[in-house]
N, C-alpha and C positions, 0 to 999 in steps of 0.2 A: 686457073689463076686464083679464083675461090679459095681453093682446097690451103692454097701457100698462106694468104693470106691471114686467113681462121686459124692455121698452125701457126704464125709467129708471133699472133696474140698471144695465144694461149703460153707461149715463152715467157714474154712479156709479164704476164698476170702475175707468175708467184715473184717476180721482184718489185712488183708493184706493191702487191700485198705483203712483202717483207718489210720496205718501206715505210708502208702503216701501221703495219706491229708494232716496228721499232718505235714508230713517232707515238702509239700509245703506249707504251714503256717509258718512254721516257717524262712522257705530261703527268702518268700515276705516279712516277719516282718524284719528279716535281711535286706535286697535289701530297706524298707522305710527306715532305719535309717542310711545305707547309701547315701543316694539321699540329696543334699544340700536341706533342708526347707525353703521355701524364708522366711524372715525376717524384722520385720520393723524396719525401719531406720529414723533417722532423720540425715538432711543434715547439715555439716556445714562447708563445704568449697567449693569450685570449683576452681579446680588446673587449668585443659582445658577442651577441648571436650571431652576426653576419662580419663579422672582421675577427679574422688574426694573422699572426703572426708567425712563419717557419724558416727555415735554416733549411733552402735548396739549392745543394752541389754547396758549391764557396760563397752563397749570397745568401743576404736577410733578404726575407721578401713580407710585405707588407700584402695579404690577401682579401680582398670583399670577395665574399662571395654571392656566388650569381645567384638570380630568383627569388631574392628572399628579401625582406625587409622586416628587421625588428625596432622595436619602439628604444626610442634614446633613453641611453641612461643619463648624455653629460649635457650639460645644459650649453646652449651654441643657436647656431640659425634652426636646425633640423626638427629639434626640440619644439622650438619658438612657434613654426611653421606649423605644426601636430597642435598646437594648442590652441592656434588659432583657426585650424580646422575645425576641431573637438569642442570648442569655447562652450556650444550649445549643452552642454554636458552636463554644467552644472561648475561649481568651485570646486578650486584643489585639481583642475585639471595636470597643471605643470607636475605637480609631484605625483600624482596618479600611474602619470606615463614614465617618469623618472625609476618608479618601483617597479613599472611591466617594464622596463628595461634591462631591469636591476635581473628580474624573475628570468628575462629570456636570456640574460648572460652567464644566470646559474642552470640553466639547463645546455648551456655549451658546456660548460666546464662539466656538469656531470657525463656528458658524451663524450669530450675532450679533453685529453691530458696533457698537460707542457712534458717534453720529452716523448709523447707519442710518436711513432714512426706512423707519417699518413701518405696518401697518393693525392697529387695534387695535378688535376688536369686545366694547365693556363691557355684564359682564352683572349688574352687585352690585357689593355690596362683601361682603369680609367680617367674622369678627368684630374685626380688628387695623385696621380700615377701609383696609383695601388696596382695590386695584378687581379684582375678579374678573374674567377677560377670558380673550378667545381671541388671538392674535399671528399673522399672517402676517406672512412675511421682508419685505425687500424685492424678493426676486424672486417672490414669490408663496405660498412655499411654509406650510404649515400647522403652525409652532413644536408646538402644544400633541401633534399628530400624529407627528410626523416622531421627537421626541424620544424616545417612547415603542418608537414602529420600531426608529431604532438601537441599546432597549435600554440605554438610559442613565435611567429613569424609569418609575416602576411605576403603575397605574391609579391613581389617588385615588376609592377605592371610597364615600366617605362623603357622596357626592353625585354626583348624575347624570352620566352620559359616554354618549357614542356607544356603542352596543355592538360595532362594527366594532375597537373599541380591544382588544377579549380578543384574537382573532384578530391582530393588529399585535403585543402581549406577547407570544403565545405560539408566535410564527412566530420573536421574536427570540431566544425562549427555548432553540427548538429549535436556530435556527441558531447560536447562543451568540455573539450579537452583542453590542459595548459591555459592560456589567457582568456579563451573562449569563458573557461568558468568562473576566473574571476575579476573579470572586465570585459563582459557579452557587446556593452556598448561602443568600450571605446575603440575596441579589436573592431568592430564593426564600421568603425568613423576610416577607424587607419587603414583600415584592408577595400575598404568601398572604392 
């Protein structure tokens, strides 16, 4: 009676485990169609360092991108808020950050072109209903990264990043690349 027994398990078992194939088939099929699909995009604005604007499928989309924090160029709360952090600085703080603004919105446009064909990987929105996103160029390269490297853009610590990004800050830091050289401090106040 053993013998019967052990044999009609062993029946049993590969539709058991077909079963469970299928059910992890089907949770990975689920789990791809949730995962944002990166997207191509054409560009057609640049707000600053860390915002623009593209033309994805039939829609404008309005993008922040992640990780990164550049200093204001328009004057608003954001601004307001950086200067009353920075106060100890010294005068002429407002228009200081207003021009490292200005610096890190000319260093998108030099990486970025309206009309660029870019990939756009969306991951949210946030609370202004922008789309939170990652940006590669059109030649491949990694926007949200690269800007941070040159030093024109400081972690956005209030949500998750790559940790490889300290390391990228504070190689630029050293090397006193983009803002680092010429506003050691204040990049210092806003990146802290």
């Amino acid at each position: 009676m053993t013998r019967r027994r052990s044999r009609s398990r062993r029946r049993q078992a590969p539709a058991w485990l077909m079963l469970l194939v299928l059910l992890l088939l089907v949770a990975a099929l689920w789990w791809l169609q949730q995962r944002p699909a990166p997207g191509e995009a054409w560009l057609t604005r640049i707000t600053d360092g860390d915002t623009v604007h593209v033309r994805l499928g039939d829609e404008d989309r309005t993008l922040r991108l992640l990780w990164i924090d550049t200093p204001e160029k328009y004057a608003g709360a954001s601004l307001t808020s950086d200067v009353r952090r920075c106060a100890f600085l010294g005068h002429g703080v407002r228009q200081r950050l207003r021009l490292m603004g200005q610096q890190a919105s000319a260093y998108a446009r030099g990486m970025l072109h309206v009309g660029d064909r870019v990939t756009v990987e969306r991951r949210g929105t946030d609370y202004f209903k922008r789309t939170l996103a990652v940006l590669y160029t059109k030649e491949g390269t990694l926007y949200n990264k690269a800007i941070i490297a040159a030093g024109y853009a400081c972690i956005y610590r209030k949500a998750s990043y790559p940790p490889e990004l300290e390391g990228m800050m504070a190689q630029a830091r050293r090397q006193r690349r983009g803002l680092w050289a010429r506003e050691p401090a204040l990049m210092a106040c806003l990146c802290g």
